[in-house]
ROKESE-90490 format. One record per residue (C-alpha): residue in three letters; x, y, z. Coordinates in steps of 0.1 Angstrom, whole numbers, padded with zeros to 4 digits, always signed. Layout:
BEGIN
ALAXYZ;...
//
This chain:
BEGIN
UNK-0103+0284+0502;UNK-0071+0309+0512;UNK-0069+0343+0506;UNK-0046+0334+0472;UNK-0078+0312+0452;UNK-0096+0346+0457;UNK-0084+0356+0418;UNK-0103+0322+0404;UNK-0134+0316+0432;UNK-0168+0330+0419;UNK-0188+0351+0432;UNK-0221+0362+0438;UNK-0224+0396+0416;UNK-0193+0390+0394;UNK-0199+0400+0356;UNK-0186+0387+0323;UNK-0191+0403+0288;UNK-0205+0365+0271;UNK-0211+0330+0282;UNK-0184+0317+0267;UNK-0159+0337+0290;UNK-0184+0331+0320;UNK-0176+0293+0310;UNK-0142+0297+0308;UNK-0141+0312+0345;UNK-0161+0281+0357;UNK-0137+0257+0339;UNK-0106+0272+0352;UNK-0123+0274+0387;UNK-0126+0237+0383;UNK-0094+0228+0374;UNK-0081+0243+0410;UNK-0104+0230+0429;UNK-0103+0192+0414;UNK-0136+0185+0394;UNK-0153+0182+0361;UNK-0174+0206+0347;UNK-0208+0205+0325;UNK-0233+0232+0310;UNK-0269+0225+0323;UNK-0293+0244+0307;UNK-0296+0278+0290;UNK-0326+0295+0287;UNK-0335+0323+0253;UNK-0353+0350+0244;UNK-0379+0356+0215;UNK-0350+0368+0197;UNK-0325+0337+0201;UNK-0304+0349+0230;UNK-0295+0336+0261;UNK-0312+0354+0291;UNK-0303+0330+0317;UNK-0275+0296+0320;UNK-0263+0272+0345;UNK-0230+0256+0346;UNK-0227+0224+0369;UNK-0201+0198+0383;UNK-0200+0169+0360;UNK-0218+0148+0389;UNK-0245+0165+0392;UNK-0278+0143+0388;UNK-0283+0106+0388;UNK-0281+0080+0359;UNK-0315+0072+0349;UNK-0326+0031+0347;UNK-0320+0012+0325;UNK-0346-0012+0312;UNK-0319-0034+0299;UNK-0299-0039+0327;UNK-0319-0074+0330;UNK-0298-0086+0304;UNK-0265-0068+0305;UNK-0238-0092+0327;UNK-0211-0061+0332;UNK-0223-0027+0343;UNK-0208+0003+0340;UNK-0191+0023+0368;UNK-0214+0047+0388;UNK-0205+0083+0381;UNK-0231+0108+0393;UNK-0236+0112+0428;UNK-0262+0143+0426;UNK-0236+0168+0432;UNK-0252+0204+0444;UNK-0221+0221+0433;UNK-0228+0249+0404;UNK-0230+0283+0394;UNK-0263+0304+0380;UNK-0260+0331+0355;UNK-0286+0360+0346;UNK-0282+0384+0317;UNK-0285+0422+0331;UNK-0278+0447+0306;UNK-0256+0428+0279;UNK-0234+0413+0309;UNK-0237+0381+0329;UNK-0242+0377+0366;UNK-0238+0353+0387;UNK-0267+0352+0411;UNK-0259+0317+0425;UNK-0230+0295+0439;UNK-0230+0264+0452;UNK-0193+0263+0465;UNK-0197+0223+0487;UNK-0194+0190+0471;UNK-0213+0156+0481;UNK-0178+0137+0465;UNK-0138+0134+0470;UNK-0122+0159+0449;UNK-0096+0150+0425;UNK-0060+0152+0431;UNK-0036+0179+0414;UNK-0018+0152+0391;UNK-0050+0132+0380;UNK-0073+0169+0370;UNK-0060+0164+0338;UNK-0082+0134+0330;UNK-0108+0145+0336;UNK-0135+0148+0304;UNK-0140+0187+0308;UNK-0104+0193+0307;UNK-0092+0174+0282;UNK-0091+0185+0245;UNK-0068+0180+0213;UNK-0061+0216+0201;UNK-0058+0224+0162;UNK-0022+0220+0163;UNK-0025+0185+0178;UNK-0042+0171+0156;UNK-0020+0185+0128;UNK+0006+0166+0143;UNK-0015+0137+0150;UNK-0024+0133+0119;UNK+0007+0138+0105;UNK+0024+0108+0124;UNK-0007+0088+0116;UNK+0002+0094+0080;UNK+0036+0084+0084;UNK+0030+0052+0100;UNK+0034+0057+0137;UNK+0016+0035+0163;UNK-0011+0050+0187;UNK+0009+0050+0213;UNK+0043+0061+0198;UNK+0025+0096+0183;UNK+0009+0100+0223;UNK+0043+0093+0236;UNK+0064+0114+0215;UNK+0041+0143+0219;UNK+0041+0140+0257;UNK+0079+0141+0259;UNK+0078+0176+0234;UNK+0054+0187+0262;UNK+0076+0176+0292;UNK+0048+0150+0304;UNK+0017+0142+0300;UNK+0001+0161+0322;UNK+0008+0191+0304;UNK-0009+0176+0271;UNK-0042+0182+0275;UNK-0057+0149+0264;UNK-0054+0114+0267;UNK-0045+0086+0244;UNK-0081+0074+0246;UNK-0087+0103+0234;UNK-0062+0103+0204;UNK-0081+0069+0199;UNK-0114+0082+0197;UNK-0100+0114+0172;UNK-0085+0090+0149;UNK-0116+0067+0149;UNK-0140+0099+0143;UNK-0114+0111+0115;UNK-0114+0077+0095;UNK-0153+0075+0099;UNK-0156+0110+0081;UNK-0129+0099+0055;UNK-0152+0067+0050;UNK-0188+0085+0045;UNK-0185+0077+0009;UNK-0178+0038+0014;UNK-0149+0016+0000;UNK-0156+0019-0036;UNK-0163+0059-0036;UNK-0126+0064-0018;UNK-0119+0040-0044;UNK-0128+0058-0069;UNK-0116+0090-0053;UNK-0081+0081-0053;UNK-0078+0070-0084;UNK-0092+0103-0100;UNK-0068+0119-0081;UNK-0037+0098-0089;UNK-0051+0107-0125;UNK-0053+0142-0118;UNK-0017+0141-0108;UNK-0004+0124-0135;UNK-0022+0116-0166;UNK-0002+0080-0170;UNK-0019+0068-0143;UNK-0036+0033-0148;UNK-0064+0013-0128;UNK-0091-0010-0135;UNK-0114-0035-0117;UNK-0136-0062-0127;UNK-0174-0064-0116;UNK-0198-0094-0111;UNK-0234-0098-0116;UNK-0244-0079-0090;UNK-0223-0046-0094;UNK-0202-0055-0068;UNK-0160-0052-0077;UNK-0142-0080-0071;UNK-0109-0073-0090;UNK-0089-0041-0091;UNK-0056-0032-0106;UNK-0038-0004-0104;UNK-0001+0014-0116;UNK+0010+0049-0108;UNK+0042+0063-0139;UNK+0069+0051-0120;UNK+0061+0019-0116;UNK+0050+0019-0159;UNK+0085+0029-0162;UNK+0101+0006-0139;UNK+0084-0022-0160;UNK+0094-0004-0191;UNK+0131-0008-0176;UNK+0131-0038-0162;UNK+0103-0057-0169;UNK+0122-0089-0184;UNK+0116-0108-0151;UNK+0082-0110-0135;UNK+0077-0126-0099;UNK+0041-0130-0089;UNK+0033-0142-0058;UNK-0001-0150-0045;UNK+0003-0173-0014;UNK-0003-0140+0014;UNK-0041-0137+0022;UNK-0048-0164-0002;UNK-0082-0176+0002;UNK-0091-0158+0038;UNK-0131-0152+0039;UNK-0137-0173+0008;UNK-0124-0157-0022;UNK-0112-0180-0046;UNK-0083-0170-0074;UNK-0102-0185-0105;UNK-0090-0191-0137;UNK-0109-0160-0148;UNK-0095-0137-0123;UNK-0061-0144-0129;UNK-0071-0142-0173;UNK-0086-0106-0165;UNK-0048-0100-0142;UNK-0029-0107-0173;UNK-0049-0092-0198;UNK-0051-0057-0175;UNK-0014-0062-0165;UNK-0006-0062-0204;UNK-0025-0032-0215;UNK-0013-0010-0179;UNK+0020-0019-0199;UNK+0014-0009-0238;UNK+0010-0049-0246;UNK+0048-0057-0235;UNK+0047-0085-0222;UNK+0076-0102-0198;UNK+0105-0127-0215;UNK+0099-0151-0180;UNK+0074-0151-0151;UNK+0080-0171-0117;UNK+0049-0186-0100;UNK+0041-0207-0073;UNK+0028-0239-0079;UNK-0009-0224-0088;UNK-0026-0243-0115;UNK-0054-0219-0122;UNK-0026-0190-0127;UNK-0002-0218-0146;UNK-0034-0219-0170;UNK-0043-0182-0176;UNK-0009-0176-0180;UNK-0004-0200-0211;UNK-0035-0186-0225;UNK-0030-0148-0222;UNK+0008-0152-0227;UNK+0017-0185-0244;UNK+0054-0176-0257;UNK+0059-0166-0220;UNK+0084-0189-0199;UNK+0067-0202-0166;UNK+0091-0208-0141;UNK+0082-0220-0105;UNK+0090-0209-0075;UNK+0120-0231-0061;UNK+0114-0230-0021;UNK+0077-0234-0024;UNK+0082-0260-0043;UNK+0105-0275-0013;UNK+0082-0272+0010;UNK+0055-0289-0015;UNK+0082-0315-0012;UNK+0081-0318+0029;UNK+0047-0315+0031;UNK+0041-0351+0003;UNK+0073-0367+0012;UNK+0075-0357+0052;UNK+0074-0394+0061;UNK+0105-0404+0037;UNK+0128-0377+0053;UNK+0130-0395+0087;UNK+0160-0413+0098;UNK+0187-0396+0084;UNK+0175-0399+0048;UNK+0191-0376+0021;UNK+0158-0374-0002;UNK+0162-0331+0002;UNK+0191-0331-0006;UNK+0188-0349-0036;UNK+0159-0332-0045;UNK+0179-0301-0047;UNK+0211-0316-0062;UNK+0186-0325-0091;UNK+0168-0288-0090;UNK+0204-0270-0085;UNK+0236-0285-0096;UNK+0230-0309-0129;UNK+0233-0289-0159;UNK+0231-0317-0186;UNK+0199-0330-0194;UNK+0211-0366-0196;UNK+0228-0362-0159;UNK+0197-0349-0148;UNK+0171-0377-0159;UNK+0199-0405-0150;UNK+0200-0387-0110;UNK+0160-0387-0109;UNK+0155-0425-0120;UNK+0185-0429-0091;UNK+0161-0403-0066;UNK+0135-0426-0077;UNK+0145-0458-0071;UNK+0169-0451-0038;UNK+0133-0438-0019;UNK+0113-0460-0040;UNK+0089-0435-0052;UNK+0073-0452-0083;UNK+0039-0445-0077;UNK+0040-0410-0057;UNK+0014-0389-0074;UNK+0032-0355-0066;UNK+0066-0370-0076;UNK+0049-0380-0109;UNK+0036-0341-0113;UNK+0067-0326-0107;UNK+0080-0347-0131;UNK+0060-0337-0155;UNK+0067-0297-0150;UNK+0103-0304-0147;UNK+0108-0277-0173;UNK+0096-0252-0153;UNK+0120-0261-0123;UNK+0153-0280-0129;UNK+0185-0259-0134;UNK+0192-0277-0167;UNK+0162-0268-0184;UNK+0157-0234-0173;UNK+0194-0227-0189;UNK+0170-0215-0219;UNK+0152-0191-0201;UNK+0163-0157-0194;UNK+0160-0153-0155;UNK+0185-0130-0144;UNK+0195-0153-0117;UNK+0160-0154-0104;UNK+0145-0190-0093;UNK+0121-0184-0064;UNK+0097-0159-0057;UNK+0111-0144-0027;UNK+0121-0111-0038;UNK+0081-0102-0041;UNK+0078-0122-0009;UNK+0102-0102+0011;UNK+0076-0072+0009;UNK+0046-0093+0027;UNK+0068-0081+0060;UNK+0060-0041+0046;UNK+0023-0048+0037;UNK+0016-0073+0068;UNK+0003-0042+0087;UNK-0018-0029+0060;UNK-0038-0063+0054;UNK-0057-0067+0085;UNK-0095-0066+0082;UNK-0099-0034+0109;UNK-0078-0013+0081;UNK-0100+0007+0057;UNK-0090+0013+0020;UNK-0078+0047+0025;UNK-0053+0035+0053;UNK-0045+0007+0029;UNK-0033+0033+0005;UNK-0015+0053+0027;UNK+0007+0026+0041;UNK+0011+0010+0002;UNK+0023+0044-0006;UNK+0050+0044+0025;UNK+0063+0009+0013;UNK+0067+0019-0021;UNK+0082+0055-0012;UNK+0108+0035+0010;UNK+0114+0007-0019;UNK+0120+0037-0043;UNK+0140+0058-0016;UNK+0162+0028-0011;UNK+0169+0028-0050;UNK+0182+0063-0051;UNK+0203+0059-0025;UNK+0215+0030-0045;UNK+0218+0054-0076;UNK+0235+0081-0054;UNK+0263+0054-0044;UNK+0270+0041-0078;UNK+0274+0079-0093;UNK+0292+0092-0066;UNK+0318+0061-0058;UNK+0339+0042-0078;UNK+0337+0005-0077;UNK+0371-0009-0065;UNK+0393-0031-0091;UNK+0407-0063-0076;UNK+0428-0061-0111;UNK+0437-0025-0115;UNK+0456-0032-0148;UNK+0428-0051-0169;UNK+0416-0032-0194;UNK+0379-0050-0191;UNK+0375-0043-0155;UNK+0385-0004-0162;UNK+0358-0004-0190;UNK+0331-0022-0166;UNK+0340-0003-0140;UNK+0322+0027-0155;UNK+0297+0009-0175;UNK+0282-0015-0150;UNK+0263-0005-0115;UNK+0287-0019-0084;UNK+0269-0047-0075;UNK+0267-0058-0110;UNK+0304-0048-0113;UNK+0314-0069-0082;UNK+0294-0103-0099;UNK+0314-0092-0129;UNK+0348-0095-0110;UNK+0337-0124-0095;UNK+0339-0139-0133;UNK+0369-0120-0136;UNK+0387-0142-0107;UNK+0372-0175-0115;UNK+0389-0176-0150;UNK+0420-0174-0136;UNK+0411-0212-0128;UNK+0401-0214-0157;UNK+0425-0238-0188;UNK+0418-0244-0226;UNK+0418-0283-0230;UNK+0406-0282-0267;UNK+0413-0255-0295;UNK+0394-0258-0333;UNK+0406-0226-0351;UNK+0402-0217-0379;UNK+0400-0183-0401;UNK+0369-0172-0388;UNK+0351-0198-0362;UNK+0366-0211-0332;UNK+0357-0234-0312;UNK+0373-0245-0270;UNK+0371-0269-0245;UNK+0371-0251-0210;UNK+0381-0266-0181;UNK+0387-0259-0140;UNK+0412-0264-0118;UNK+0398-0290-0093;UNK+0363-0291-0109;UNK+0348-0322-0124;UNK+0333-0310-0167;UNK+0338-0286-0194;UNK+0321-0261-0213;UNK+0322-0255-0248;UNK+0328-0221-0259;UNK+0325-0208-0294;UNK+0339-0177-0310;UNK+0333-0160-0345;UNK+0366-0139-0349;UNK+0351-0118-0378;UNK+0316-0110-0359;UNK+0332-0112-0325;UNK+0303-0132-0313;UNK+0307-0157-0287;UNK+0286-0184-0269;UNK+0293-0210-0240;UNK+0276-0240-0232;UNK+0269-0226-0197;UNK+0246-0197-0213;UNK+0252-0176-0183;UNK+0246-0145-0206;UNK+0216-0158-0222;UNK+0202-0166-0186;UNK+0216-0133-0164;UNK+0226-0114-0186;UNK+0265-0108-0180;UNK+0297-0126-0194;UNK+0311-0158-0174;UNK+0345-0167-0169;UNK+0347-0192-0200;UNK+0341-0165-0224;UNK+0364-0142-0206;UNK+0390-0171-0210;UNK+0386-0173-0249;UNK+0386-0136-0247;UNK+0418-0133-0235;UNK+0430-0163-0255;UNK+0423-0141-0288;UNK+0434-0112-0269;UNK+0401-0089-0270;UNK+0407-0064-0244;UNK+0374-0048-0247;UNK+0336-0063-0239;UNK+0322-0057-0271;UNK+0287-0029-0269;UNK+0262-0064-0276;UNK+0279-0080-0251;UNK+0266-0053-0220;UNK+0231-0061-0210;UNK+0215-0022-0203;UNK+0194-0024-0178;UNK+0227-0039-0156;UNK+0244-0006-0163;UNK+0243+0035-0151;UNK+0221+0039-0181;UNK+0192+0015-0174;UNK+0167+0045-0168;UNK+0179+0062-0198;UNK+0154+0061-0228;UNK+0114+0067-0232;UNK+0087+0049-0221;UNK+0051+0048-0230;UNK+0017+0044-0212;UNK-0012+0024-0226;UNK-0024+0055-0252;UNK+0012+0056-0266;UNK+0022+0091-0248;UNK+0051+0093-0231;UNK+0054+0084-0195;UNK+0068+0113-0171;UNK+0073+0100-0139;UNK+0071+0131-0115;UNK+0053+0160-0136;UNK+0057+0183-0105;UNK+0089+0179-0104;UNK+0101+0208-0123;UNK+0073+0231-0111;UNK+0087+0220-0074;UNK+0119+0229-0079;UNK+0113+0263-0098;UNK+0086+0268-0065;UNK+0120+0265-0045;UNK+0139+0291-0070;UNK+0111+0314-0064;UNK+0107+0312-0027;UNK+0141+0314-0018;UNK+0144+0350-0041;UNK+0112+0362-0026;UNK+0126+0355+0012;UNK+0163+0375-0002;UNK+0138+0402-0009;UNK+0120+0405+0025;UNK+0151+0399+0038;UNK+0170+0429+0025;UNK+0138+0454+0025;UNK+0129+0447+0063;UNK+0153+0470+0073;UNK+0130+0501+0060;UNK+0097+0507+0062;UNK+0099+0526+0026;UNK+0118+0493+0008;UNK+0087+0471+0029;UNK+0061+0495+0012;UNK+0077+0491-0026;UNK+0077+0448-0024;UNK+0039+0453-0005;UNK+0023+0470-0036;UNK+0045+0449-0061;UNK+0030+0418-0046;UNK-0003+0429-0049;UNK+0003+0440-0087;UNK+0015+0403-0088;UNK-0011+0385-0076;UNK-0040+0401-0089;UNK-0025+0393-0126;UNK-0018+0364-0115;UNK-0052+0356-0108;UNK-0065+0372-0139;UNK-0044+0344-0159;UNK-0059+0319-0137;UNK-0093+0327-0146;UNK-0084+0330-0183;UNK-0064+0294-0181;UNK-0102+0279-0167;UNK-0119+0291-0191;UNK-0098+0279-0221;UNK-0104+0246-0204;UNK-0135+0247-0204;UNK-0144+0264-0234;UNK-0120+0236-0252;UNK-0121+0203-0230;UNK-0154+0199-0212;UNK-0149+0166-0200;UNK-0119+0168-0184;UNK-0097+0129-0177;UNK-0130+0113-0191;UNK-0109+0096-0217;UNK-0089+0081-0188;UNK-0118+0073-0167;UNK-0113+0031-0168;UNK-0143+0008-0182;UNK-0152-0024-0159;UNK-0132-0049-0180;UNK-0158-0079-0179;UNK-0183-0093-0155;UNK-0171-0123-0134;UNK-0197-0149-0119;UNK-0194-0158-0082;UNK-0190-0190-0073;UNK-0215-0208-0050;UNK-0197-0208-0017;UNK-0209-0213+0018;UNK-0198-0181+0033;UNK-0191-0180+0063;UNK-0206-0141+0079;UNK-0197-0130+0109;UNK-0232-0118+0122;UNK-0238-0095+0152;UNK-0252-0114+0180;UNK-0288-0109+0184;UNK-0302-0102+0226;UNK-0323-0125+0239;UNK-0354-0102+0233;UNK-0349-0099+0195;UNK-0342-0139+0193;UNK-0378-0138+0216;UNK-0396-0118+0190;UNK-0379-0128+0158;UNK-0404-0158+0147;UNK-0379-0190+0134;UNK-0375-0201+0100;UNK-0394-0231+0103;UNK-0427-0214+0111;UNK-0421-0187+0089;UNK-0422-0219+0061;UNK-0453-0232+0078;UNK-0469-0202+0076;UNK-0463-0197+0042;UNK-0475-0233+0039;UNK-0511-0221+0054;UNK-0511-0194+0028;UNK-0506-0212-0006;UNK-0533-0238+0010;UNK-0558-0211+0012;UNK-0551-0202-0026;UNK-0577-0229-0036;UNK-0546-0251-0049;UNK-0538-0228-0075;UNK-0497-0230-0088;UNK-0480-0214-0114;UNK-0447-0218-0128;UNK-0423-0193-0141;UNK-0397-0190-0171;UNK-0362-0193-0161;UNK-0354-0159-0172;UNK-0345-0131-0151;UNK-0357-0095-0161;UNK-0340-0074-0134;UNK-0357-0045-0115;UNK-0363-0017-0127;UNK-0339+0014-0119;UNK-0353+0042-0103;UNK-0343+0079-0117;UNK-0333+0089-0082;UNK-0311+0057-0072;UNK-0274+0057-0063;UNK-0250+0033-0080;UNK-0215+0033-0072;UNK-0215+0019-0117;UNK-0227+0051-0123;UNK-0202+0070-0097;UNK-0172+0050-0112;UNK-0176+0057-0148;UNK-0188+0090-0149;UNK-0159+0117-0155;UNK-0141+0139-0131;UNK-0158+0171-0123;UNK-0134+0190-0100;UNK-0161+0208-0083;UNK-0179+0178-0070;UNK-0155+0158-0064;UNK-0153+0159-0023;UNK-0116+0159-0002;UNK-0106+0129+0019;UNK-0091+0144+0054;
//
C-alpha cells in the first residue's frame, strides 16, 4: 500500500466508538482495495452485547456440497476461494479494537470501474427508491427508470446499484403489496376508491365455490360520462377472449347488463354495437329488449374472409359488394334487389353464414340501421383502439394492483386528452368558411369544433344541393331534393307553424346534427336560425352541464377534492408570503412560530371532536356501499389445462402412480368383507370453523379505517 491509503488501511490497535462504524471502516477499506465484504460472526454477552466480531472478504470459506448436484445439468459459478483476508474486533472499555488483520488475498482483486458491482457495495438508498417507485408508478420500463437515473448521476458507476438490483427491489415491493392475495387488494381498492368518493360503484359475481369470477367496477367520472353521453354503447369482447379457458356465457354477460344498468341509475343506452357474439346478442335482448343491437361492421368483414376466403380469388369483387350492400344502399328495396344480385353473381345459395347474415341484416345494413340512433358509429373500433393502452397491463406476470395502476394511467390520459380538447374549443374560435351566414355564426358558438366543422361540411354540400319538387301549402310542406351530379332524391318535410322538419336521409335522427337537405328547405323558407330542438346537447359546449345521479339517487360529484385542493393551494401559497416576509427577523419568525402552534393544536382538537361525532352518529361507516355478490354462477365442466411445476426425478421416484394408488384402494374395499353402501345425491357442505379465513367474509364486511392495511 503507499504512504496516501494510510488514512483508510486498518490497523492493529485502531478504535471505534460501535460496530456499525467499525463496519463502515472495513467497507470503505474494501472499496479501495477492490473486494467484497461480509460480517462473520459476532459474539454477546449475558446482557445482549457484542464483546467480540469479525468482518471478512466476501470469499472467505468454501461452498458446501450439494446433494443435488446429481440432478442439476447447469451449475452455478464458483465464488469462494477460502480467502484469509479479514479483520478481528474486541470490545475494551466501550470501544472496539482491532486485534487482527489479515491484509493478503488468495484471489485477483477487482478493478476500479467494476468495485461498484460488487454485492457489499451496492445499495438503493431511501431516495432511490422514492424515485423508483415513482417511475414504476408512472409506467416506465425497468430499464428506462435505471437509465435515467444513471444519467442524473453522471454514470452508473456513481449509482450505487445495479439494475438487477432495481429488479429484485421491485419484485420484493410487489410481493409485499400482494401478501393479502388478489381478492384482498381487490377488495382494498375498492374500499378506498369508496373512501374517496362515495359514487363509487363495483361488484363481482361468485360461483359455488366462493371463488369471483366476474367483477365490475365505475369510478364518478365515468357515471357522469355515461350520464352525458351514454346514447351509444360499444362493447367489445374479442381481446383475451377465451385465454386459459374462461368462457363468456350467457349468464355472465346477463349479470354484465344487469350490474352495468344499476352502476347507471337503470338508464339504459338508445343503441349498443357488438361483435358477432351470440351469447352477448342473447343477454342483451333479454336484459334490454327495446335496446338496438348493432354489429360491429369490420368484424363482420373479416367473418366475411374467413367463410368466403376461397370466392375472393381471381380478381372477384364479392368485398366489395359486400360492402356496397352494408355501406351505400339506403332503400330497402335497392338493398334486397343488390343481395339476390350478390347472391346469384357468386352463387351462394346454400352458404350457411351468407344465410345468417341474412337473417341479422337489421343489425348491419346502412338502410336499416337509418332507424337507429348511432351517432355515426358502425364498428366497434373506437373501444378497440384502447386494447393498444391496456396490451401491457393484460399479461399473466402482471398482478391486480399493477393492473390498476396502468388502468388508471390510460384513463387519466383518455380524460387528459378531453380537457385539452375542452381547453381548445373555449379558448379558439372555430373558423367560418361562410363568414356571413347567420347559421354558421349561431353554431359557431353553440357546437364544439369538430362538430362545428361536420356541420360546415353540411353547410357546403347544400350548395349542390336543388329543389326538384315543391307541395306547399299553409302549414305543411313538402320537397324533392336533389344533387348536382348525384344519382336520387330525398324527401324533406317541413311544418311552417311548428317549424319541424324531417328528411328521408334521417341524418339527425341517426347523428344527431342537421344535413344539407334540411338546410336547403331552410333556406328556401328563409329560417336563418337552427331552431333550440334542432341542436343535439351533448354535440355542444354545454354537454357536461346538468346533474347526474349514482345508483342511490345522490348526486354524482366527480372530483370531491377538488375544491379542498385548490383552497390547500390558497392556503400554502399565504403561508409561504408569511415565512417569506418574517425571515428577515428573528422577532417576526418568533410571532408566526407560536401562532402556528396555537393553530395546530385547535386544529387537532376539531379533529378529535369531528371523529367522535362520527362515531358516536355512523358506526358503520360506507357499509351501505359495501357491494353484495350479485348471484352465484356455475362453472362449466372444462378440461383445464394447469400449468404444473415440474416435479425432480426423486419426487416422481417416491410419488406412488395413480394406478396403484387405485389398486390399493382396490385391496382395501376387498378386505371390507364385501360390504357397500350408497349415498344420497345431496351435498351438505363442511362445516365452517370459528377461526377460518374467507375472503366472503373479508368482502362484505364494512370498512373499518383502522384495520384496513396500506398497499406500498
Amino acid at each position: 500500500m503507499s504512504s496516501s491509503n494510510v488514512d483508510w488501511k486498518p490497523r492493529v490497535g485502531m478504535k471505534f466508538d460501535n460496530i456499525d462504524v467499525a463496519y463502515q471502516f472495513w467497507l470503505t477499506y474494501s472499496v479501495h482495495a477492490g473486494f467484497g465484504v461480509r460480517k462473520r460472526y459476532a459474539n454477546k454477552n449475558k446482557d445482549d452485547t457484542i464483546s467480540s466480531c469479525r468482518f471478512v472478504c466476501s470469499k472467505e470459506g468454501v461452498r458446501k456440497i450439494d446433494k443435488r448436484d446429481v440432478f442439476v445439468n447447469i451449475h452455478r459459478a464458483e465464488t469462494r476461494t477460502d480467502c484469509k483476508a479479514r479483520i478481528s474486533l474486541v470490545c475494551k472499555n466501550g470501544n472496539f479494537v482491532i486485534h487482527e488483520f489479515v491484509e493478503d488475498h488468495n484471489h485477483p482483486l477487482q478493478l476500479p470501474e467494476t468495485t461498484h458491482m460488487l454485492a457489499s457495495h451496492r445499495k438503493i438508498t431511501e431516495v432511490q427508491a422514492y424515485e423508483i417507485d415513482l417511475a414504476d408508478d408512472s409506467g416506465l420500463r425497468q430499464k428506462s427508470t435505471f437509465q435515467l437515473m444513471s444519467t442524473h448521476a453522471g454514470n452508473r458507476a456513481n449509482l450505487g446499484f445495479t439494475r438487477l438490483d432495481v429488479k429484485n427491489y421491485l419484485s420484493a415491493r410487489r410481493q409485499r403489496s400482494m401478501m393479502y392475495g388478489d381478492v384482498g387488494c381487490l377488495s382494498q381498492y375498492f374500499q378506498r376508491q369508496l373512501l374517496e368518493n362515495p359514487s363509487f360503484f363495483h361488484a363481482y359475481q361468485m360461483d359455488i365455490e366462493e371463488q369471483i369470477t366476474n367483477v365490475f367496477w365505475c369510478d364518478a367520472n365515468m357515471v357522469l360520462d355515461y350520464g352525458y353521453f351514454g346514447d351509444v354503447v360499444s362493447l367489445d369482447t374479442t381481446y383475451c377472449t377465451n385465454h386459459v379457458n374462461r368462457p363468456l356465457t350467457i349468464e355472465s354477460f346477463k349479470w354484465l347488463f344487469d350490474t352495468f344498468l344499476q352502476a347507471h341509475n337503470h338508464k339504459k343506452p338508445k343503441t349498443v354495437f357488438t361483435d358477432q357474439d351470440q351469447a352477448m346478442a342473447r343477454a342483451l335482448a333479454k336484459v334490454m329488449p327495446e335496446t338496438h343491437h348493432g354489429l360491429c361492421t369490420w368484424h363482420l368483414l373479416q367473418n366475411e374472409i374467413k367463410h368466403l376466403g376461397n370466392l375472393m380469388k381471381g380478381g372477384s369483387y364479392l368485398l366489395r359488394d359486400f360492402k356496397k350492400c352494408m355501406y351505400d344502399i339506403d332503400v330497402e328495396a335497392d338493398f334486397e334487389t343488390a343481395w339476390t344480385n350478390l347472391i346469384n353473381q357468386y352463387d351462394v345459395h346454400e352458404n350457411n353464414w351468407i344465410k345468417s347474415v341474412y337473417a341479422i341484416k337489421k343489425k348491419w345494413a346502412a338502410c336499416y340501421m337509418k332507424e337507429a340512433f348511432t351517432l355515426g358509429m358502425r364498428s366497434t373500433q373506437l373501444s378497440e383502439s384502447l386494447n393498444a393502452h391496456f396490451k401491457s397491463g393484460m399479461k399473466p406476470n402482471v398482478d391486480i394492483i399493477q393492473f390498476f395502476k396502468h388502468f388508471e394511467r390510460v384513463v387519466e390520459e383518455k380524460r387528459s386528452n378531453e380537457l385539452s380538447y375542452e381547453y381548445e374549443s373555449s379558448h379558439k374560435l372555430a373558423r367560418l368558411r361562410y363568414e356571413l351566414s347567420p347559421i354558421l355564426i349561431q353554431m359557431r358558438y353553440v357546437y364544439t369544433h369538430v362538430v362545428f366543422e361536420l356541420f360546415q361540411n353540411e353547410f357546403k354540400l347544400f350548395l349542390a344541393l336543388s329543389i326538384l319538387e315543391r307541395n306547399e301549402s299553409h302549414s305543411l310542406c313538402e320537397y324533392v331534393i336533389t344533387m348536382v351530379n348525384h344519382e336520387g332524391f330525398w324527401r324533406v318535410s317541413f311544418d311552417r307553424a311548428s317549424t319541424s322538419i324531417t328528411c328521408s336521409c334521417r341524418k339527425f335522427e341517426t347523428f344527431g346534427i342537421l344535413c344539407s337537405h334540411v338546410l336547403k328547405v331552410f333556406e328556401a323558407n328563409d329560417v336563418k336560425v337552427i331552431p333550440e330542438k334542432y341542436i343535439l346537447r351533448r354535440w355542444t359546449r354545454e354537454a357536461r352541464c346538468g346533474i347526474v345521479h349514482d345508483f342511490r339517487g345522490k348526486e354524482v360529484e366527480g372530483d370531491p377534492k377538488l375544491s379542498r385542493t385548490r383552497k390547500f393551494r390558497q392556503v400554502v401559497s399565504k403561508f409561504i408570503r408569511v415565512a417569506a416576509e418574517a425571515s428577515p427577523c428573528e422577532e417576526h419568525l418568533k410571532i408566526v412560530d407560536n401562532y402556528v402552534d396555537v393553530m395546530c393544536k385547535k386544529i387537532k382538537e376539531c379533529r378529535l371532536q369531528v371523529i367522535d361525532n362520527e362515531i358516536n352518529e355512523n358506526p358503520t361507516f360506507v357499509s351501505n356501499n359495501v357491494m353484495q355478490p350479485t348471484g352465484f354462477k356455475k362453472r362449466p365442466n372444462l378440461k383445464r389445462h394447469m400449468h404444473k411445476r415440474p416435479k425432480s426425478f426423486i419426487e416422481k421416484k417416491k410419488a406412488p402412480s395413480r394406478r396403484k394408488k387405485a389398486q390399493d384402494k382396490l385391496g382395501e374395499s376387498h378386505m371390507l368383507d364385501e360390504v357397500s353402501c350408497s349415498a344420497p345425491p345431496t351435498y351438505e357442505p363442511p362445516q365452517t370453523q370459528k377461526d377460518q379465513f374467507s375472503f366472503t367474509t373479508l368482502l362484505i364486511a364494512p370498512l373499518d379505517e383502522t384495520n384496513v392495511p396500506t398497499l406500498y
